[in-house]
C-alpha positions as CSV (number, residue, x, y, z in Angstrom):
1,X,0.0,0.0,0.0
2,X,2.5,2.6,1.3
3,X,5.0,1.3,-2.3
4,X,1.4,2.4,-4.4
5,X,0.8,5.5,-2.6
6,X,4.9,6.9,-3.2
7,X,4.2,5.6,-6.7
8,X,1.7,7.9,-7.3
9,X,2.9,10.5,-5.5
10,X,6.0,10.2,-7.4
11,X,4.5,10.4,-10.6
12,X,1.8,13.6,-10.0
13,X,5.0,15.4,-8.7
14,X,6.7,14.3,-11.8
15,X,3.9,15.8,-13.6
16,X,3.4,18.4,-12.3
17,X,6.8,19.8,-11.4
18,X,8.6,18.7,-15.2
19,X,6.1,17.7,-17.8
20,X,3.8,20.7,-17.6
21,X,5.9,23.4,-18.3
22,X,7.3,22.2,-21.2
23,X,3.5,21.7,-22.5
24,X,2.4,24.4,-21.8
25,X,5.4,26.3,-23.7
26,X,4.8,23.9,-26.3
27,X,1.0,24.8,-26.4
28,X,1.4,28.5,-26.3
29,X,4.1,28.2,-29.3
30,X,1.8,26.3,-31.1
31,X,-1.2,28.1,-30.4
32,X,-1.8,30.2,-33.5
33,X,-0.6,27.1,-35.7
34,X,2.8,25.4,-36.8
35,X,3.3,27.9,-39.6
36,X,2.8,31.4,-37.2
37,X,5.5,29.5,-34.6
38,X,8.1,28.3,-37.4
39,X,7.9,31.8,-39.0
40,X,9.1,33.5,-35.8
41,X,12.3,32.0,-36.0
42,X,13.4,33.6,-39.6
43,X,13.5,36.9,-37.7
44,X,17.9,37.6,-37.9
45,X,18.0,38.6,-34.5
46,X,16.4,34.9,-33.6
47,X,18.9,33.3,-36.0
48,X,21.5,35.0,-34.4
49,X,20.4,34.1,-31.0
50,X,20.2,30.7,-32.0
51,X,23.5,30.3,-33.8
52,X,25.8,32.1,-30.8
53,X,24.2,29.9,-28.3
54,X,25.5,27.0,-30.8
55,X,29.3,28.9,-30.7
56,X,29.2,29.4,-27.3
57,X,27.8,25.6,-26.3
58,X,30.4,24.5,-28.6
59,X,33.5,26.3,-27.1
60,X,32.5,26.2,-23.5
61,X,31.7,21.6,-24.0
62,X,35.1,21.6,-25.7
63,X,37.2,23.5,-23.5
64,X,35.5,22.3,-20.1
65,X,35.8,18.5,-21.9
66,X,39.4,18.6,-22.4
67,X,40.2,20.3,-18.7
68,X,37.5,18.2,-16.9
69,X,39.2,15.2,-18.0
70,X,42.6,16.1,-17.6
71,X,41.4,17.5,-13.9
72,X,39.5,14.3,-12.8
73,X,42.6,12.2,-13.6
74,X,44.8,14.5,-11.5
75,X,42.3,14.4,-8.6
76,X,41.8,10.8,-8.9
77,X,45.3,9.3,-9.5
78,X,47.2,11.5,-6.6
79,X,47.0,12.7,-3.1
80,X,48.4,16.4,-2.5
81,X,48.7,18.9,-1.0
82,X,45.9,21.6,-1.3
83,X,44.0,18.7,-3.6
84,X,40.8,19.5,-1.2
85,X,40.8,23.4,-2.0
86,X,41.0,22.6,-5.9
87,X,38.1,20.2,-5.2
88,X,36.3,23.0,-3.1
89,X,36.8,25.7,-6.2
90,X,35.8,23.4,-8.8
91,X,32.8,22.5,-7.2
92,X,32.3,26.6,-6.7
93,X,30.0,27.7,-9.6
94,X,27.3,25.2,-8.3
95,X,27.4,26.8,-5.5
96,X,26.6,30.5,-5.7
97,X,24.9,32.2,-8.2
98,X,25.5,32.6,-11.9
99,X,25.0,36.5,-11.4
100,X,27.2,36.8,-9.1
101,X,29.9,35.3,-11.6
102,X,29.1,37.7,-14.1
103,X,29.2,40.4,-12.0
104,X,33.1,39.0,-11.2
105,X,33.5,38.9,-15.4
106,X,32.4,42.3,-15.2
107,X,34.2,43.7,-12.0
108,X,37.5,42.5,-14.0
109,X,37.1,43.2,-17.4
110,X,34.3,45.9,-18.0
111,X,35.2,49.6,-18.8
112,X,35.4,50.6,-15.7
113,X,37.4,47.1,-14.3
114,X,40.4,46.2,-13.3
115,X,42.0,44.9,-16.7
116,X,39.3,46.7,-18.9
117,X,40.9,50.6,-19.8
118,X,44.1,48.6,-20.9
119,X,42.3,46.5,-22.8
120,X,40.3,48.8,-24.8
121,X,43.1,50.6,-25.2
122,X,44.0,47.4,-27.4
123,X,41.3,47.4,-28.8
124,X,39.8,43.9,-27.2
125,X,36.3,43.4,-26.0
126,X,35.5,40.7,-23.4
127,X,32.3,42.4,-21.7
128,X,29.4,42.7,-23.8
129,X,31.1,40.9,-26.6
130,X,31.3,37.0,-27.5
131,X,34.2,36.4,-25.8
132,X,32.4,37.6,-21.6
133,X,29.7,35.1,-22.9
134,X,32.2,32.0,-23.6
135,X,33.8,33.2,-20.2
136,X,30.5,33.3,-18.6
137,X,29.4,29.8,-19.8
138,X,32.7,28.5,-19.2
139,X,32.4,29.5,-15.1
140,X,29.3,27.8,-14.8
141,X,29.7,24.8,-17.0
142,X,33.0,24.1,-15.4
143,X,32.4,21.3,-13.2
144,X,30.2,18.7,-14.5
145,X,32.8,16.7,-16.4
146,X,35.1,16.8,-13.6
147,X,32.4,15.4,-11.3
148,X,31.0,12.9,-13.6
149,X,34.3,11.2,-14.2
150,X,36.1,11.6,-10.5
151,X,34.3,8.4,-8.8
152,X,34.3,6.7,-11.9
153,X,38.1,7.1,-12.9
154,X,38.4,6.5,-8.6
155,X,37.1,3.1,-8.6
156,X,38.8,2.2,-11.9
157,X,42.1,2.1,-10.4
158,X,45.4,2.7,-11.6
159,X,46.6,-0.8,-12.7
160,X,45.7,-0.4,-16.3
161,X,47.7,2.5,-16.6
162,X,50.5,1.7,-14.4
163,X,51.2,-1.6,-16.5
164,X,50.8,1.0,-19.8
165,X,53.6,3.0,-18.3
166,X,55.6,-0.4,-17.7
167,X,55.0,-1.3,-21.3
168,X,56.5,2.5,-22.4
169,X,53.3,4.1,-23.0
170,X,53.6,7.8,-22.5
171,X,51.1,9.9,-20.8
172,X,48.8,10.9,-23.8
173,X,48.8,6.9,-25.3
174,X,47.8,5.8,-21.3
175,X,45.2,8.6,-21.0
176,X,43.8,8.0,-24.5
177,X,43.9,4.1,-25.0
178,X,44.2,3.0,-21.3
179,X,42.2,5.4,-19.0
180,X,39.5,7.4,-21.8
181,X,38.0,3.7,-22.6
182,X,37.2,2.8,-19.7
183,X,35.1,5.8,-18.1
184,X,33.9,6.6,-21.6
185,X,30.3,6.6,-20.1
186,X,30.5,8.9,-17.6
187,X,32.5,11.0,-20.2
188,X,29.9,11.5,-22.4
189,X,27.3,11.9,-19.6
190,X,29.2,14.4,-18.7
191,X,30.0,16.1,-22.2
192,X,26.0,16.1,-22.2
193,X,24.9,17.5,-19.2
194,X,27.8,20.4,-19.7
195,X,25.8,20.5,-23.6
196,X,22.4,21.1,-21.3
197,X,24.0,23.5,-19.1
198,X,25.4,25.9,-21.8
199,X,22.5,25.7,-24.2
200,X,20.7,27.3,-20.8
201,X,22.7,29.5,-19.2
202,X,20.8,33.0,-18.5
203,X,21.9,34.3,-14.9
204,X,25.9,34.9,-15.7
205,X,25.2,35.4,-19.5
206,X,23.0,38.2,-18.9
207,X,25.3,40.3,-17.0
208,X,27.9,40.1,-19.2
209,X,26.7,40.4,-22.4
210,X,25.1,43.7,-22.2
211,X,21.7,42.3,-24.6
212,X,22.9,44.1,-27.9
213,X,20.4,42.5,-30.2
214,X,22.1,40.4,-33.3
215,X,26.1,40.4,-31.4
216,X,25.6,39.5,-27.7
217,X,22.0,37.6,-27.3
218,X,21.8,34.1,-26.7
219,X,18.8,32.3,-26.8
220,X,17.7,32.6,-23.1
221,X,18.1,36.0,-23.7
222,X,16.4,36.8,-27.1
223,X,13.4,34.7,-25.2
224,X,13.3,37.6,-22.3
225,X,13.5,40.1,-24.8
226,X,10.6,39.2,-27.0
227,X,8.5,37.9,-23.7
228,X,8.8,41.6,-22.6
229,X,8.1,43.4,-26.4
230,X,4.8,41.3,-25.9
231,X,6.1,38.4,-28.6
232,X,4.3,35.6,-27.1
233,X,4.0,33.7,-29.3
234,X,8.0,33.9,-30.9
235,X,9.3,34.1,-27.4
236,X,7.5,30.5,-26.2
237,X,8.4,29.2,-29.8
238,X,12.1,29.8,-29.3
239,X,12.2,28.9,-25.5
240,X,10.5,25.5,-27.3
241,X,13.0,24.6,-29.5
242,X,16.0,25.4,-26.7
243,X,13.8,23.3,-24.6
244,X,14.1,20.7,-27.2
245,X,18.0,21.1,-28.0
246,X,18.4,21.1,-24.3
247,X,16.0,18.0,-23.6
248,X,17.7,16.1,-26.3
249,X,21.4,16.4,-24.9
250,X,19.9,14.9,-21.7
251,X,18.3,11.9,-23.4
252,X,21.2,11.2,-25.3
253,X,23.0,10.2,-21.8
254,X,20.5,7.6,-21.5
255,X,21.8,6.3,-25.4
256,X,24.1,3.9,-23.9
257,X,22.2,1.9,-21.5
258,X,19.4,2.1,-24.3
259,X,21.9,0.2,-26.3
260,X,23.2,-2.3,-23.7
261,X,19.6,-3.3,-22.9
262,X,19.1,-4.0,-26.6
263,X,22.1,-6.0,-27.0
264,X,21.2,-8.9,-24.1
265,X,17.5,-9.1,-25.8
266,X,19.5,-10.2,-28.9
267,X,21.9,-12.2,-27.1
């Protein structure tokens, strides 16, 4: 009785709390027809929104991919000093709030910043250009690989890669054929979830960019922007299809138990 009742509970809150939303901003896209919704997003400053979300999402998976790994490897294959501070800061951005990090990005390179008079006296742009977004995105991204792979590479061991070494593999041929293979699951779970993450970010993104229409708006953004100029119906059609981009990076992580499960029915 009490398994039935958590059951159901389990499922309204499910409902309630994660299905809904998305249809109703499904319905409300939809609701003056496929064609209305799909012509909202041939507006430029839509494109635009859509395609540096894309530049962004792919610069900050790459670049948080290639340190995440090489930073859960270190924390996972030695014990040293200050090893529970780097922990600490990695685990930082989930911590506090994404404002609060653009605010930093802002505090440091902005016109009126620390490092931002010299550097438009060179004639480079980090806030309210591309590149505070990527740094933005970065911040907040940063440690889902890392976390995703740490207990993973943990309980795999070093063994593998000490009798690699033995055998005179060098550090890249152990970490690409040795250690890579065997946490590749919690890899791309994490490559996914830091996909999700940057496809969404608003909070940091916002502060930093400054909103200039067609340079600096990422999707997230564009959506506030048309929600407030009273674009309903564009603004729930574009938070849609993020919502889809974003939903579809998640599913993906499920791909390889999907697989696996197919696999013993044919076997």
């Amino acid at each position: 009785m009490m398994r039935d009742g958590l059951w159901v509970a389990t499922w309204v809150f499910i409902l309630v709390v994660l299905v809904a939303p998305p249809a109703m901003v499904l319905s409300e896209a939809l609701k003056d027809g496929l064609g209305a919704a799909l012509a909202t997003l041939s507006d430029p400053d839509g494109q635009s929104a859509i395609w540096l979300t894309l530049r962004v999402t792919v610069v900050s998976v790459a670049v948080n991919t290639v340190f995440g790994v090489l930073a859960a490897w270190l924390l996972a294959c030695f014990r040293f000093r200050g090893r529970q501070a780097l922990l600490v800061l990695i685990e930082l951005p989930l911590s506090i709030s994404p404002v609060v990090s653009g605010l930093v990005w802002l505090l440091l390179f902005g016109a009126q910043g620390w490092f931002g008079p010299q550097l438009e006296r060179w004639n480079i742009h980090i806030a309210f250009a591309v590149p505070g977004i990527i740094l933005a995105t970065l911040f907040v991204t940063l440690p889902y690989v890392v976390r995703t792979l740490l207990p993973v590479m943990e309980l795999q061991g070093r063994d593998a890669e000490e009798a690699a070494v033995l055998a005179g593999a060098n550090f890249w041929q152990v970490l690409w054929h040795v250690t890579l293979p065997g946490v590749r699951g919690a890899l791309l779970s994490g490559v996914l979830l830091t996909t999700a993450r940057s496809l969404g970010e608003f909070g940091a993104v916002s502060v930093v960019s400054g909103h200039i229409p067609g340079e600096t708006e990422t999707m997230p953004l564009h959506i506030e922007n048309l929600y407030n100029g009273y674009q309903s119906v564009a603004a729930f059609t574009m938070a849609a299809l993020l919502g889809v981009m974003a939903m579809g990076a998640v599913l993906l992580r499920s791909a390889p138990e999907w697989i696996a499960r197919l696999r013993e029915k044919k076997a």
